[in-house]
N, C-alpha and C positions, 0 to 999 in steps of 0.2 A: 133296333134297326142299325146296320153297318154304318159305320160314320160316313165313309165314302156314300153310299145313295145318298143318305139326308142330303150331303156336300151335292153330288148332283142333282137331287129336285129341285135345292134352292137356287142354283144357274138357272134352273128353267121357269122359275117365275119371279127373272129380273125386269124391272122397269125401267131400265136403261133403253130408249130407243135414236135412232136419229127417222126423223118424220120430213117427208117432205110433202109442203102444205099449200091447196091454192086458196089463198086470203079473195075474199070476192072484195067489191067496191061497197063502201058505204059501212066497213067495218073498222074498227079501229086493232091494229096488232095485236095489242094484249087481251082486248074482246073474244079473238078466232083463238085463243089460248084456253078458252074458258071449255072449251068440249074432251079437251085432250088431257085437262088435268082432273076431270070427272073419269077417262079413263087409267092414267098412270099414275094418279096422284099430283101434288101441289110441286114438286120438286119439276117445274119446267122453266127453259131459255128459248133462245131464238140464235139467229145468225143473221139476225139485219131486218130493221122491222121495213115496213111499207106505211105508207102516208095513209087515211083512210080513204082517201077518195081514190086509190091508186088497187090491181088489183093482181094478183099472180104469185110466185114461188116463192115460198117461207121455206127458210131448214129448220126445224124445231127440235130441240134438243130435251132429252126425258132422263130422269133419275141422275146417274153415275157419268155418261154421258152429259152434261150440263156441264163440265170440266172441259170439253172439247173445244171449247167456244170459238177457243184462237186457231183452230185447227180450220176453221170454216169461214170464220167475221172476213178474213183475209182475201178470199176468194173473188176472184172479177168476178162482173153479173152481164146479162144483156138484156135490154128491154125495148118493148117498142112504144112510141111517142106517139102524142098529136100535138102538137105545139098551134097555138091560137095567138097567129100578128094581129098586131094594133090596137091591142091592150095588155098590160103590166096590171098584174093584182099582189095585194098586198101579202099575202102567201106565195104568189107564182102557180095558184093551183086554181081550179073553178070554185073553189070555197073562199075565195079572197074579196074584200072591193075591189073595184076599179081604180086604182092610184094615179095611172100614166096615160096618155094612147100617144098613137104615132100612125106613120103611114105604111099601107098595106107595101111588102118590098115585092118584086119579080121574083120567080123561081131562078132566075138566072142568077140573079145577085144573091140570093141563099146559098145554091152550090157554090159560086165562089166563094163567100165567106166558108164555108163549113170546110170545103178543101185547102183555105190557106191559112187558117186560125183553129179548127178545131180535129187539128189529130196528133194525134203522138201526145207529150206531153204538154199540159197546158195548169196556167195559173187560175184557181176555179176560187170564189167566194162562197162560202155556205149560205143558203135563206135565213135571212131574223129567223123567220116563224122555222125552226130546225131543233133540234135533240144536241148542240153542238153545247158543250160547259165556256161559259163566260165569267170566269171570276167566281166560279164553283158553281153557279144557277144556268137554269136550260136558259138558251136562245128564245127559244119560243116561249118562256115564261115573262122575261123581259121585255120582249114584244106585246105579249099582251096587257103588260102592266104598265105600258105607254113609254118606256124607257128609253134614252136616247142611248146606243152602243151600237160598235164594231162591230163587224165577224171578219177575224182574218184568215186571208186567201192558204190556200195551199196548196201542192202539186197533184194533178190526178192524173191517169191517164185514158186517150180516145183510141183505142184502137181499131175500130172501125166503125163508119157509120153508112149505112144506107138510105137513100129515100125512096119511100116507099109509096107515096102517092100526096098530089097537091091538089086543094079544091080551096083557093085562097078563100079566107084567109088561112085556113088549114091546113099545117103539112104532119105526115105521117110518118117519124123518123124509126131507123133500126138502131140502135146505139148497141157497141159492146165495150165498157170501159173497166178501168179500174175500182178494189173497192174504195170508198168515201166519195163517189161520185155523185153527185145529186141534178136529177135529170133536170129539176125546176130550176137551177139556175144554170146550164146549160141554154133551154130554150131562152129565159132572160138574156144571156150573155151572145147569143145568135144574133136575136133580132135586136139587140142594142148596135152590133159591127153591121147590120143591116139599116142602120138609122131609123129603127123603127123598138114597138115594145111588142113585148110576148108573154104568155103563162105558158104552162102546162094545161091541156084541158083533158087530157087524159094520159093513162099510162100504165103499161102491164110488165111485167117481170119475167122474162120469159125463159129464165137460166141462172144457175149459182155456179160457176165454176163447170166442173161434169154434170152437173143435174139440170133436168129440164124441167118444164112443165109440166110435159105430157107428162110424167110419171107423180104427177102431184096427187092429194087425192081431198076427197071430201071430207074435212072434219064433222060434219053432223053423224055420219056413219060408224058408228062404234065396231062393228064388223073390220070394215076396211079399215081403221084403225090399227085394231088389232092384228088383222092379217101380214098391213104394211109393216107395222114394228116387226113380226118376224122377219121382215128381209134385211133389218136394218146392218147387218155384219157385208152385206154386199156391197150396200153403199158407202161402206167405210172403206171395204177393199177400191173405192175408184177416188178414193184423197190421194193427192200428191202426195209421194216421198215416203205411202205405207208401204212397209213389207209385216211379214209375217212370222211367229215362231210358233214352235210347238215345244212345251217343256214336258219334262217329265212328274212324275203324283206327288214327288216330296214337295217340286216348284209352286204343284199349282196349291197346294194346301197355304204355303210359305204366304203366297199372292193372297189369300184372304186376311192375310194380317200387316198387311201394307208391305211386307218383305219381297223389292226385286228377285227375280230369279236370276241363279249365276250361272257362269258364261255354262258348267260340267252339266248343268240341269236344260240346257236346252237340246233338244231331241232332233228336231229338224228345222232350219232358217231357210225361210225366203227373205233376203235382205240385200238390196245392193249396193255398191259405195253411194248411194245416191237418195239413199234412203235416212229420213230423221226421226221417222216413227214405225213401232209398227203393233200390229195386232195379237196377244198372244193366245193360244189357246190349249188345252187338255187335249191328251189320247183319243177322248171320246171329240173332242171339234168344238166344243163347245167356250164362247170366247169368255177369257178371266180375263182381262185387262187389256187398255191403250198405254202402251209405255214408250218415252222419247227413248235412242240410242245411242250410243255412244261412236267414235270413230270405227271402231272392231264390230260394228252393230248388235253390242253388247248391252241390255236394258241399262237405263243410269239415272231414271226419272218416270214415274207413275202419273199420269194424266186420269185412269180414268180406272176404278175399280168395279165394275158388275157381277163380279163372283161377291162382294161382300155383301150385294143386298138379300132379302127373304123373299 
């Protein structure tokens, strides 16, 4: 058989995919992992897990694609709240004890806290019970081995939130923030400026950056799986800062052995000064590589090879 077809069937059953996933409540992150790697294989990531009790958009990351990580971890999110006054649990979530309580605050004294402490940028504390490294060990390990430690604060930001409906002691927020933001200590951090305590009693994820929900799908469906992974070269074209090349058959052979293509081997760019990555692909459209660019939007750095898998 021609070397070139082989070279093309095996493009066409790369398990490189980027997934976007709706985790339900009552699962743990790396559990809703468990259907996707019965279809692509063991080679999966994420781009930001969720709490289990928490429920909504996962980006899931498959094969060669799994290098992308930072292309996406970075990305704002937005979610929607129910924040529960008058009790502080030891999590910040409805799996926690009860540690605190306080008094139920007015909706009036909410909005004003929320409009003059919590937008633009603000100084945020991580939860103990959190994935944050303390001295090399998770947070939430240390938590629960009784340990007395810190978590220190760092900048995130708020850049919009709405409310969305109050039935005290419950309110129902919209939050759209930066990433490392953690909604649980948010609502902590609300109703403390409200002289009062708060968890999280629920919470969905309703956006990564460009991706929504609505386009999330059902991991128990191996069908939809599969169908979604083929669109995954779409959702790559909606990252910031991708553009596009097409090289020529020497380049894209070159690309299966980890060798950038040069500037004479690229065919046609879509790239603009503003671009730091982009997508390449063969005559036939078919994508061989995520490659960073240089100033000239010249390749200068290999993130992500899916022409070298079988």
């Amino acid at each position: 058989m021609n070397c070139w077809i082989v070279y093309t069937l095996q493009m066409k059953r790369s398990k490189s995919s980027l997934l976007l996933v709706h985790k339900p409540t009552g699962v743990t992150s790396f559990a809703s992992l468990a259907p996707i790697k019965r279809v692509f294989g063991k080679k999966v990531g994420h781009g930001g897990t969720l709490d289990k009790f928490a429920e909504g958009l996962m980006i899931v990351l498959t094969g060669t694609f799994t290098k992308l990580n930072a292309l996406v971890s970075n990305l704002d999110k937005k979610y929607i709240s129910t924040i529960c006054f008058g009790s502080e649990t030891s999590t910040l979530d409805p799996e926690g004890e009860i540690v605190k309580e306080g008094p139920i605050p007015t909706l009036a004294q909410i909005e004003q806290v929320i409009a003059n402490e919590f937008q633009g940028p603000i100084q945020q504390t991580p939860p103990h019970y959190s994935a944050i490294h303390i001295d090399g060990k998770r947070a939430h390990a240390l938590a629960r081995s009784g340990q007395d430690f810190e978590v220190p604060s760092r900048q995130v930001t708020i850049y919009k939130t709405e409310i969305l409906d109050w039935k005290a002691p419950f309110l129902t927020l919209a939050v759209h923030c930066s990433k490392g933001t953690y909604i649980r200590s948010l609502a902590r951090d609300i109703a403390l400026s409200c002289n009062s305590r708060g968890h999280v009693s629920a919470l969905k994820r309703t956006a990564i950056g460009p991706f929504l929900l609505d386009s999330a799908i059902d991991v128990e469906s191996q069908d939809a799986l599969i169908a979604h992974s083929a669109t995954s070269v779409e959702r790559l074209r909606q990252l910031n800062h991708m553009g596009s090349l097409v090289v020529n058959p020497s380049a894209a052979m070159r690309l299966r052995y980890g060798n950038l293509p040069l500037k004479d081997a690229i065919i046609e760019s879509k790239v603009t000064d503003k671009d730091s990555y982009a997508l390449v692909f063969d005559l036939q459209h078919t994508l061989l590589a995520i490659v960073g660019l240089n100033t000239e939007g010249v390749p200068n750095k290999v993130y992500s090879l899916p022409c070298m898998e079988m």
